[in-house]
C-alpha positions in Angstrom: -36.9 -8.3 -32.2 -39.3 -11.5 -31.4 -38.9 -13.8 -34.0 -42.7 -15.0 -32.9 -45.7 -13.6 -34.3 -47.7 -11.6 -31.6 -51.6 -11.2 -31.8 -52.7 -13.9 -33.4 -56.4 -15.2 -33.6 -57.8 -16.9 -30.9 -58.5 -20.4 -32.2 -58.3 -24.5 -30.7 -54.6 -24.6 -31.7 -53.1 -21.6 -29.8 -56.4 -20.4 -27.3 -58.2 -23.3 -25.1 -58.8 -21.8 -22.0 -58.1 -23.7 -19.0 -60.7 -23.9 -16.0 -60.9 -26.2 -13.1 -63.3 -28.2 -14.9 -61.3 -28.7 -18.1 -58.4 -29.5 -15.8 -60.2 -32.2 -14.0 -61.6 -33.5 -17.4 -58.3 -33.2 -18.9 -56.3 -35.2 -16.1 -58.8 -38.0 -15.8 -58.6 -38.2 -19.6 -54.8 -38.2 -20.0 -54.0 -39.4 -16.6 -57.2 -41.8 -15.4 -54.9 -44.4 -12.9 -52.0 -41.5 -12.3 -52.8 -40.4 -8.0 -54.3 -37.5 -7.9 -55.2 -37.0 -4.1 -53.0 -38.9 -0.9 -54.1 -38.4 2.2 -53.4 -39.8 5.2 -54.3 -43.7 4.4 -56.6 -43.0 1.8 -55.7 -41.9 -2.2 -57.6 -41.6 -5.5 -56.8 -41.8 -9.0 -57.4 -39.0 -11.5 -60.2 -41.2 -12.6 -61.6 -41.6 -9.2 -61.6 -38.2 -8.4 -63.7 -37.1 -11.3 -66.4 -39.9 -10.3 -66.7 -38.5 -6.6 -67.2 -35.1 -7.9 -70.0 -35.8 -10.3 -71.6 -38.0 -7.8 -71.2 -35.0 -5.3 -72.8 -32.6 -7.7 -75.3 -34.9 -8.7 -76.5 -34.6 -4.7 -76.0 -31.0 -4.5 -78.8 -31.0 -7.6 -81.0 -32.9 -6.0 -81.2 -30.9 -3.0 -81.9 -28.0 -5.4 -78.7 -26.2 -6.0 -78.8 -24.4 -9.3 -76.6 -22.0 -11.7 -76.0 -19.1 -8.9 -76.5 -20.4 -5.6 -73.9 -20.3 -3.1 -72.6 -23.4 -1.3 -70.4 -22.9 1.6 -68.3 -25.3 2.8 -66.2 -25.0 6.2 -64.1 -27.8 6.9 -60.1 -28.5 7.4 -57.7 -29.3 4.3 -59.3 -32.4 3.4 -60.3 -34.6 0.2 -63.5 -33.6 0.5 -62.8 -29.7 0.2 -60.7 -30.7 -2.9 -63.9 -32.4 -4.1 -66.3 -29.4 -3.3 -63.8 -27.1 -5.5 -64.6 -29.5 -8.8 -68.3 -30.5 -7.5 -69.7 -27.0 -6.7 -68.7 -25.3 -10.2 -70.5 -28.1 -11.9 -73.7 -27.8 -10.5 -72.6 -23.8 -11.8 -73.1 -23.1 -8.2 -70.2 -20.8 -6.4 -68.3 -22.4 -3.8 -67.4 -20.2 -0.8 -65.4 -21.7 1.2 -64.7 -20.4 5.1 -62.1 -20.9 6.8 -62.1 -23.2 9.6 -60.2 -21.1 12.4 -62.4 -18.2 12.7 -64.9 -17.5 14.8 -68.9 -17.8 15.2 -69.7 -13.9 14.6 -67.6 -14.1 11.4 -69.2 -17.5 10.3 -72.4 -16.0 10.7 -71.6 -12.9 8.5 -70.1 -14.5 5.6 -73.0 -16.9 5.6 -75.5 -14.3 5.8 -73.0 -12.0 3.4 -73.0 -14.8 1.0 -76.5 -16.0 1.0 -75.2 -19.3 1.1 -78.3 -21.8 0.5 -76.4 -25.2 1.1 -73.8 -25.4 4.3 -71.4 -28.2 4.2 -69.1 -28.5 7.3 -66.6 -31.1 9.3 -68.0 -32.6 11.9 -65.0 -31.0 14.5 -66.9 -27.3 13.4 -69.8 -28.5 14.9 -69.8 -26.0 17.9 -68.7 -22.8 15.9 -71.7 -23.6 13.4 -74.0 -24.4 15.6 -73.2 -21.2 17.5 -73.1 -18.8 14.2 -76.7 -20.6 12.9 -78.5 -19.2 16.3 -77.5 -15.5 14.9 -78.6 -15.5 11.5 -82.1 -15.0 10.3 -82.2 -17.6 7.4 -80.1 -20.5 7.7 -79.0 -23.0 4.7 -80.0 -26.3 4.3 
């Protein structure tokens, strides 16, 4: 027998739900000089962090991404695909996110699939996108 109550109220001192957002908002908060990101020779506070991905949403919006668009981003494991999975919820777009080792055909169906209307990718994916763009009908900014 559980000497804890069970099925108790939802309410700020036992229910705050944690999203990515809160997460980010929380660790800058608590944590605003603590690293957050190290990679290769570059690294960013908590604090840091959270500044790059308001100013990253903050373009996205200007380009016109609203709640419900689709942003796809193909690029390799880098700061800047941390970034995008902070940067695209708050614009309340959705982030999909393809992965970098597949091929042409493949880009150009999850990009049609997805109706992505923003494209974001590494310059090293140049050929692959460039390749999957000539085979779909509408292509993202």
């Amino acid at each position: 027998m559980s000497h804890y109550e069970k099925n108790l109220n939802k309410n700020d001192a036992n229910f705050v739900p944690l999203t990515p957002l809160s997460f980010l908002e929380r660790a800058k908060g608590i944590y605003p000089n603590y690293e957050a990101l190290i990679y290769e020779n570059r690294s960013y506070t908590w604090s840091e962090v959270y500044n790059r991905c308001t100013k990253f949403a903050s373009a996205l919006e200007k380009i016109g991404i609203v709640e419900g668009d689709t942003v796809s981003v193909m690029a390799f494991n880098t700061p800047e695909i941390f970034e995008a999975h902070y940067s695209v919820p708050m614009t309340g777009a959705v982030l999909n996110t393809i992965n970098s080792r597949v091929d042409a055909k493949t880009v150009a169906y999850i990009l049609e699939h997805s109706e992505a209307k923003v494209l974001i990718v590494d310059r090293q994916l140049h050929s692959v996108i460039e390749k999957a763009l000539s085979q779909i009908k509408t292509k993202p900014i």
